[in-house]
C-alpha positions in Angstrom: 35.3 -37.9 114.0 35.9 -39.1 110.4 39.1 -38.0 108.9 40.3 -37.4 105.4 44.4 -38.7 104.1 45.2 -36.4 100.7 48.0 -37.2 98.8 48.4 -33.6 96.4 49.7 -33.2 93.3 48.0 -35.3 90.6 46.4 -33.6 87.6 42.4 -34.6 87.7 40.7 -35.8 84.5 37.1 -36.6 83.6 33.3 -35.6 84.6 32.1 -34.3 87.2 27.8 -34.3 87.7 26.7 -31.6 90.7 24.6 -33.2 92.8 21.2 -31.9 93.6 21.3 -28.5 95.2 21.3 -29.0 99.4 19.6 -25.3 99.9 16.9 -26.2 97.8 16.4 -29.5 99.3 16.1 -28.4 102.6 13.3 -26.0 101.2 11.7 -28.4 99.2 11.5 -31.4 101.6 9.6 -28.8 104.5 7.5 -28.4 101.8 5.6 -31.8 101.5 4.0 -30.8 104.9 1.8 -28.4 103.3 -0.3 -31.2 102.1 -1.5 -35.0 103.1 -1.1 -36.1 99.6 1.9 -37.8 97.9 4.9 -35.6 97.1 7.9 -37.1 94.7 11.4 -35.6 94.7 13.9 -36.4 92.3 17.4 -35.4 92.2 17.2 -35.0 95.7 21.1 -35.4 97.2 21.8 -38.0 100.1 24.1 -35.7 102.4 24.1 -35.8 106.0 22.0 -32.3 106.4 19.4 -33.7 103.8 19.6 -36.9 105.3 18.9 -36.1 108.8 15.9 -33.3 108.0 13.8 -36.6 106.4 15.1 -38.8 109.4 13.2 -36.4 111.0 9.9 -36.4 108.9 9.9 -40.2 109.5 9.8 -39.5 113.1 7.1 -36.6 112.8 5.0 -39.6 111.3 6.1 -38.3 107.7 5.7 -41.9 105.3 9.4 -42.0 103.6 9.8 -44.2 100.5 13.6 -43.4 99.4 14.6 -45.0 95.8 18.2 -45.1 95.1 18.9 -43.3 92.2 17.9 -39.9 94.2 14.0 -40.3 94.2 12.2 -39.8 97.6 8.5 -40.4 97.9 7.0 -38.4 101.1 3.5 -38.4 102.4 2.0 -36.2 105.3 -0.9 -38.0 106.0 -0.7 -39.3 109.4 1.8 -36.1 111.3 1.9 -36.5 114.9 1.8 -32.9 116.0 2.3 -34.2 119.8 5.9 -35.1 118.6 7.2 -31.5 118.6 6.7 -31.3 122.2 9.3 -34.7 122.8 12.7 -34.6 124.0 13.5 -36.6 120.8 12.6 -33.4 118.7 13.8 -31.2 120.4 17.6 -32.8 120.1 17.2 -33.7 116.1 15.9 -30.2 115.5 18.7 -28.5 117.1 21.6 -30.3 115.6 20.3 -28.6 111.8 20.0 -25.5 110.8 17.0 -26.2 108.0 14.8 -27.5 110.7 13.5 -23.7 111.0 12.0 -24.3 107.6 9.1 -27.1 109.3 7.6 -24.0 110.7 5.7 -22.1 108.5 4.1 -25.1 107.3 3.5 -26.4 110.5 1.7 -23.5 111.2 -0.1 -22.8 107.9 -1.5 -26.4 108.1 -1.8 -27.5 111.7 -1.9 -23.6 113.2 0.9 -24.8 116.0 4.4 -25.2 115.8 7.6 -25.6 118.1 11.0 -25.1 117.6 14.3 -25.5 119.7 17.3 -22.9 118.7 18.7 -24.5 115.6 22.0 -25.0 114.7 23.9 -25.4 112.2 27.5 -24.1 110.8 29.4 -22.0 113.4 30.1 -18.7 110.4 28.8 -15.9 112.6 25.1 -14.2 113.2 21.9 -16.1 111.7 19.4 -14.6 113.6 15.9 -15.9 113.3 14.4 -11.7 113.2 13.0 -12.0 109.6 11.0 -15.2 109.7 9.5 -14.4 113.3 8.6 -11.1 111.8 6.5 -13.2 108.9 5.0 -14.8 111.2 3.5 -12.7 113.5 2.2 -10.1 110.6 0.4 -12.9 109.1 -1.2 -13.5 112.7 1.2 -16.3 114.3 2.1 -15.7 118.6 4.9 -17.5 119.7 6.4 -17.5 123.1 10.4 -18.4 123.9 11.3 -20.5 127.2 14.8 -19.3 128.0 15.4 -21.9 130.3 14.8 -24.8 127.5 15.8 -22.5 124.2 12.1 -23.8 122.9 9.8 -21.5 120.6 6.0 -22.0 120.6 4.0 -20.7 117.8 0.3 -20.7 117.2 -2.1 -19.6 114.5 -5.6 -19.9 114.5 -6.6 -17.5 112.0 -3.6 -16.6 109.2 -4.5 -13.5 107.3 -3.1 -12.1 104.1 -0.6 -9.1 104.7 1.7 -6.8 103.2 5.0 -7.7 104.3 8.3 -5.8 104.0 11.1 -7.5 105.0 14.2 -6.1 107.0 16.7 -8.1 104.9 16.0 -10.4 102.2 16.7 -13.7 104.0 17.0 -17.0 101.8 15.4 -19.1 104.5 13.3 -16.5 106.3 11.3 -16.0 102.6 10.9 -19.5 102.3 9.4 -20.1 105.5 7.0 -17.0 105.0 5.9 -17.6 102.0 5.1 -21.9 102.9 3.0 -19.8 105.6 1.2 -17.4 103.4 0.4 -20.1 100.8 -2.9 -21.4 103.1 -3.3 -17.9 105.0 -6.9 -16.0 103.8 -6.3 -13.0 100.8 -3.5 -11.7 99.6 -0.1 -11.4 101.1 3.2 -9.2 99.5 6.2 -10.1 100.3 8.5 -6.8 99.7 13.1 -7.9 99.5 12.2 -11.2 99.2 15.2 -13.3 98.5 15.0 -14.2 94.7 18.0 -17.2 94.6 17.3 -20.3 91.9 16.1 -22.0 95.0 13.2 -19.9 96.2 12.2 -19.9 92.6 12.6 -23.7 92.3 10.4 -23.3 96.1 7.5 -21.3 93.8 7.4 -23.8 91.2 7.5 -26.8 93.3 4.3 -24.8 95.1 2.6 -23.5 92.5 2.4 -27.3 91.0 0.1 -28.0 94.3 -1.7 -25.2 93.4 -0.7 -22.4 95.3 -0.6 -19.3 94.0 2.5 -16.8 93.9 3.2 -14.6 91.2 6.6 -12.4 91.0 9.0 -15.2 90.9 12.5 -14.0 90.4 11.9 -10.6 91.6 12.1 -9.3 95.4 8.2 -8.4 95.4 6.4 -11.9 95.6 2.4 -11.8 95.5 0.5 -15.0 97.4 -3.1 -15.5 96.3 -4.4 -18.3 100.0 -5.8 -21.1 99.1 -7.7 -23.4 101.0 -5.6 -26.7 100.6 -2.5 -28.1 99.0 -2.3 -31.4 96.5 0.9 -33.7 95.8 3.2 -33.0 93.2 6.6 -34.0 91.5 9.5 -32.1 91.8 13.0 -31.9 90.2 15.8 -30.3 92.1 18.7 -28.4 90.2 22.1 -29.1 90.2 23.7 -27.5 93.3 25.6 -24.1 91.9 28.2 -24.4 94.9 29.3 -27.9 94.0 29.8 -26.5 90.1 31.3 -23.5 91.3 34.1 -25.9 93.5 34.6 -27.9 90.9 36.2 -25.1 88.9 38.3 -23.7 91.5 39.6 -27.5 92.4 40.4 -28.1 88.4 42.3 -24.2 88.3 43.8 -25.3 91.5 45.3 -28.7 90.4 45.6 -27.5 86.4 42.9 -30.3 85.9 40.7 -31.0 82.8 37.5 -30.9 84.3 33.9 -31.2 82.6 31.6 -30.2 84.7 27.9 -32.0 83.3 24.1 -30.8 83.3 24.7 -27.2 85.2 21.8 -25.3 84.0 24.3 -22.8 83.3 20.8 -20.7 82.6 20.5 -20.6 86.3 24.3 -19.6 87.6 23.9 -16.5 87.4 27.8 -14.2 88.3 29.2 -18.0 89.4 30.7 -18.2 86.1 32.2 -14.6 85.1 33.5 -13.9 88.8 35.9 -17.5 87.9 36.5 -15.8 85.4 37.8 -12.5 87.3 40.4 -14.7 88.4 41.5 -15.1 84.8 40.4 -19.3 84.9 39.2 -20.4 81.1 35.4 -22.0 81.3 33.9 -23.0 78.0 30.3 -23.4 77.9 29.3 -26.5 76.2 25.5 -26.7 76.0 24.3 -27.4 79.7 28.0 -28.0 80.2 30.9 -26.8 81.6 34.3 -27.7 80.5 37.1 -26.2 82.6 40.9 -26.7 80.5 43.9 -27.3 82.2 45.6 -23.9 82.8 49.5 -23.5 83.8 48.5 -20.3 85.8 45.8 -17.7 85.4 46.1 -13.9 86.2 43.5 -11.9 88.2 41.2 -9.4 86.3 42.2 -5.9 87.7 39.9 -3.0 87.5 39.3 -0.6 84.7 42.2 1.9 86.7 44.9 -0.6 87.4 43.3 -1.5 91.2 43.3 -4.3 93.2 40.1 -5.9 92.4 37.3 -7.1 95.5 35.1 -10.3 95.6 32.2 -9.7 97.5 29.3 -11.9 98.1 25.2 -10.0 98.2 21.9 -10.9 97.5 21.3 -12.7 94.0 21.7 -12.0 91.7 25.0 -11.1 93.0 28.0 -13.8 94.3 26.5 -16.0 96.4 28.9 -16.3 99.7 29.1 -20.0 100.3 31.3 -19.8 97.2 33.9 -17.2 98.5 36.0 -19.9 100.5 35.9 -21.4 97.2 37.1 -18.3 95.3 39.6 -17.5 97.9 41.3 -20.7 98.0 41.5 -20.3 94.2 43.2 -17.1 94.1 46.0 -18.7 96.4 47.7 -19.7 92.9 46.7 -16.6 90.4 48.6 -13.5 89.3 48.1 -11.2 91.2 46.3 -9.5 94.3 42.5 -9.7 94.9 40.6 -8.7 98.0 38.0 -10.9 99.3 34.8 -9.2 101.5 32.6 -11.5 103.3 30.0 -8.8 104.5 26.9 -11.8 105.8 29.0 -13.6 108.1 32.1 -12.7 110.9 33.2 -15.9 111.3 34.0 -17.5 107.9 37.3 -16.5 106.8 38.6 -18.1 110.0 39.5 -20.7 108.6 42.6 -19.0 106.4 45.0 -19.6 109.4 44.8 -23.5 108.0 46.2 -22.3 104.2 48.6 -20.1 105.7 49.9 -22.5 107.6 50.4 -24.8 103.9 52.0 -21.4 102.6 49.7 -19.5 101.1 50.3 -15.4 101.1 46.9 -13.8 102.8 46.4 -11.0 105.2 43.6 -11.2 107.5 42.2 -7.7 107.7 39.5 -7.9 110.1 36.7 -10.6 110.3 34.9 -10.0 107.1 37.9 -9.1 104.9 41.1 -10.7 103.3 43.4 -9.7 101.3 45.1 -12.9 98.8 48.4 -12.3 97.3 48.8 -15.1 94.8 51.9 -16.9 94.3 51.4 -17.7 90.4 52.3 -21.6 90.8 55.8 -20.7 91.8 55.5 -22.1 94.8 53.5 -25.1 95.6 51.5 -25.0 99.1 52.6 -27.6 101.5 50.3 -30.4 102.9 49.4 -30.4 106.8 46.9 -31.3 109.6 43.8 -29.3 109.7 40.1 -29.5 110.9 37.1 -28.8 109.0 35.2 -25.6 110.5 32.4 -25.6 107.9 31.0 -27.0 104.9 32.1 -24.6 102.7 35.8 -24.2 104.2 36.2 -27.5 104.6 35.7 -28.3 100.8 38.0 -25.2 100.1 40.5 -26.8 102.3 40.4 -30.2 100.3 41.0 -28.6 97.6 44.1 -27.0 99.1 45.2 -30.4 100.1 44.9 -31.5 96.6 47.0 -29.1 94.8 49.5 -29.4 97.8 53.2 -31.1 97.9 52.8 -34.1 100.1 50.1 -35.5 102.0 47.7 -33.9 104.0 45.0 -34.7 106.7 41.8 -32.9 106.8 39.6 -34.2 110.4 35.8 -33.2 111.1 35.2 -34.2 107.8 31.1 -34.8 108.9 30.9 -30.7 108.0 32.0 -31.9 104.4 29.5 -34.7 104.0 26.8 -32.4 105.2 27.2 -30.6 102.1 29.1 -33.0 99.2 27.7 -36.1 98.6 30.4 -39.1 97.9 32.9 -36.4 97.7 36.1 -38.3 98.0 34.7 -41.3 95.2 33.1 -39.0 93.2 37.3 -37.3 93.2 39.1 -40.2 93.1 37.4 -41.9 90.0 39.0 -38.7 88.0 42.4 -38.9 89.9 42.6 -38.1 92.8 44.4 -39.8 96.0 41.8 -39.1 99.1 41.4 -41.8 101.7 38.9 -42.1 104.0 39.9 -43.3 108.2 
């Protein structure tokens, strides 16, 4: 179990780049198994989750050319189906969550797929409801062995359907729609998810020639086709990664700019930072964040206590709101964070109480921050990583901290941030890696 040593305190200075976005990757890189030609994806970021999805490929038969500056060339030309059904499979599939995504095209292309329980980060119910629903209106069976936690899917003959969906699920409408892309006619897809990275998804398969109209909106139209050709593909920046970077430079009163964000594509990332009263000045595709003494939370219209709340996009997405939480540790003022998608991801707040910080757990999916305005500094301590997302939001707790601090189970961390520590410590921090 790796471990992090942070030494808080120091004032950061410099550029930052996001790395390619890890929910798109996860999309994308399923993707090259809708065809046997040769599929290029730049931009792509080398994190464990990313890393161990195209470990995977390789051993599905999957012929992996990885360049260094990001670049991976993938061709399906030679996928041993009879793979699924080995041990092997069954335990890299289960130790990541995005392995669900190899199904619909599995099944669009071959017409069989199988598929352990995935797993994952431990933030509370991800059932798999909505994409075994896609499935079986565009014709798939399945069966599920209790005893082995194993899904079997077949497809002989996927037809076109109308398809409402019972919530708009990122991954469930990606693995629906890599489906209805070779199914016969026309398929709808009614509350699709609409995130950058189902539209980056369209684009990537439109470019091979599917055809999906209704990007960006929650009512996607699939025109079949019969086959699939290569393509190349440029990820964006990941949002999440730009949207910690601006809560660790608030945190640690850093001068931060943040490079090539395609600000066009953050959609509330930027104006809910600035809720919590942090400065961000849009340079171009840039974003430079100034060192602030303090900042002061927004409050409503009425004089209120404001809430955070993550939904759908366009609204806050909610692998940012351990981000905005830890932030709001040292505003002005009182702010109420909801988590409504998960139970199990504020959790992780017993860790900054125990450095000082003022929050009430109020049940599962709610806490309320009262912050302490840079009066007091929080204090560094032991902690474990729970999650990617609280695990980056405890780093940057660490950071801002008197002292020195140890963050362990730092894998969650590097399945999400690529280089994290290097890529910090080149603009000043003091994080050492055991």
């Amino acid at each position: 179990m790796g471990t992090f040593k942070i030494r808080g305190g120091n004032k950061l200075k410099g550029e930052l780049t996001p790395q390619g976005a890890k929910n798109e990757a996860l999309q994308v890189v399923c993707a090259i198994l809708l065809t046997s030609e040769k599929v290029t994806l730049t931009n792509l970021p080398f994190i464990r989750d990313v890393n161990f999805l195209i470990d995977l490929l390789e051993a599905l038969g999957v012929t992996v050319e990885r360049e260094g500056n990001g670049t991976v060339h993938f061709q399906a030309d030679n996928v041993n189906i009879d793979y699924l059904n080995s041990e092997d499979f069954k335990v890299r599939a289960e130790s990541l969550r995005g392995s669900i995504m190899i199904v619909g095209p599995l099944l669009a292309r071959f017409k069989k797929a199988y598929m352990p329980k995935p797993g994952g980060d431990k933030i509370g119910a991800r059932p798999l409801d909505t994409h075994f629903l896609g499935f079986t209106k565009l014709g798939a069976t399945y069966t599920y062995d209790a005893s082995t936690c194993f899904y079997s899917l077949k497809a002989d003959n996927l037809q076109g359907q109308y398809i409402l969906l019972d919530e708009p699920s990122v991954t469930g409408t990606a693995n629906i729609l890599m489906t209805a892309v070779l199914a016969k006619g026309k398929t709808t897809i009614y509350n699709a998810a609409c995130e950058p990275y189902l539209q980056q998804l369209c684009s990537m398969l439109n470019s091979m020639g599917a055809k999906i109209s209704g990007v960006g909106s929650n009512l996607l139209t699939i025109e079949g086709v019969d086959e699939l050709g290569g393509c190349e593909h440029r990820l964006l920046p990941d949002f999440i990664e730009v949207g910690s970077f601006i809560g660790l430079a608030a945190m640690t009163e850093s001068e931060i700019t943040i490079k090539n964000c395609r600000v066009d594509m953050l959609g509330r990332i930027p104006e809910t930072f600035r809720r919590l009263g942090i400065k961000l000045e849009i340079q171009g595709d840039d974003i430079h964040v100034p060192s602030q003494s303090n900042y002061e939370i927004k409050r409503m219209i009425d004089g209120s206590i404001p809430t955070i709340y993550d939904a759908v996009w366009p609204g806050f997405t909610p692998d940012l709101l351990s981000i905005v939480l830890v932030t709001a540790i040292q505003a002005k003022g009182t702010v109420l964070i909801h988590q409504k998608m998960f139970d199990s991801r504020l959790f992780f707040i017993d860790r900054l109480k125990d450095m000082g910080a003022q929050i009430i757990l109020c049940d599962p999916h709610r806490a309320t921050v009262i912050g302490m305005n840079k009066e007091q500094k929080l204090r560094g301590t032991t902690m474990s990583s729970p999650d990617i997302r609280a695990g980056v939001s405890l780093l940057i707790a660490a950071l801002s901290a008197d002292g020195e601090s140890t963050i362990h189970n730092i894998e969650q961390i590097d399945r999400g941030y690529q280089y994290i520590d290097d890529r910090l410590n080149a603009i000043g921090a003091d994080i050492t890696r055991l």
